[in-house]
N, C-alpha and C positions, 0 to 999 in steps of 0.2 A: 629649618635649616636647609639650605640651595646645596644643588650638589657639590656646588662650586667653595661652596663653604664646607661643607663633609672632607671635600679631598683637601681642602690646607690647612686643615686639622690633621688627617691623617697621615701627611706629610711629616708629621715631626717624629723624631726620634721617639720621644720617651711620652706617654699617658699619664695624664695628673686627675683626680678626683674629677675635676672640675670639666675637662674634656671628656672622663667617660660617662659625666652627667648629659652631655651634649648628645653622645653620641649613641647613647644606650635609652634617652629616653624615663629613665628608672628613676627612684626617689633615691633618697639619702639612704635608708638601708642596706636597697636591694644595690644601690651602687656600691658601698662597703662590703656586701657577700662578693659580689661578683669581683672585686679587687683582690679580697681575701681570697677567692675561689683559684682566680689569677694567677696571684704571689705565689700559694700554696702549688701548685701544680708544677711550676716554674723553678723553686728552691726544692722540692721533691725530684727533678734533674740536674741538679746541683748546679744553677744559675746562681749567681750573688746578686741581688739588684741593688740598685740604689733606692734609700728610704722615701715610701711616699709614691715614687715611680716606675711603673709595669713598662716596658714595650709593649710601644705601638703595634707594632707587625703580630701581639700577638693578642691584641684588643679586636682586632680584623680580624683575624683565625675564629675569635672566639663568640666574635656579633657576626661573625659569616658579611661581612661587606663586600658587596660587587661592585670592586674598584672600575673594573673595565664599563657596567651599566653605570657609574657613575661619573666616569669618564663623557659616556654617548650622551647624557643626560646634559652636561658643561659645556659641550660642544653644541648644542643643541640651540643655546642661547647665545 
């Protein structure tokens, strides 16, 4: 995946299964703990999410993504 491709994924509001398969790299599992891990953390501060989907902004908190290196990286090409 191009940088360029990382940041208009990361652009969207909401994270689905299948974008944090993208983006984490992880199998079917470990993408379900890390969801669950997610969710849990999230509804533990009394967020409501909607079924199925995490925020984004907090899929980046949590893989640590360097928007700005990602940035330099898109501009690069």
């Amino acid at each position: 995946m191009t940088a360029k491709e990382t940041l208009e994924l990361i652009s969207k509001q909401w994270c689905t299964i299948e974008d944090l398969k993208k983006l984490s790299n992880l199998g079917n599992n470990n993408v379900y703990r890390l969801k669950k891990e997610i969710q849990e953390e999230l509804e533990a501060n009394g967020y409501i999410l909607p079924k199925g989907l995490i925020p984004m902004c907090e899929v980046v908190k949590k893989l640590k993504i360097d928007i700005d290196y990602l940035n330099r990286l898109a501009n690069l090409s």
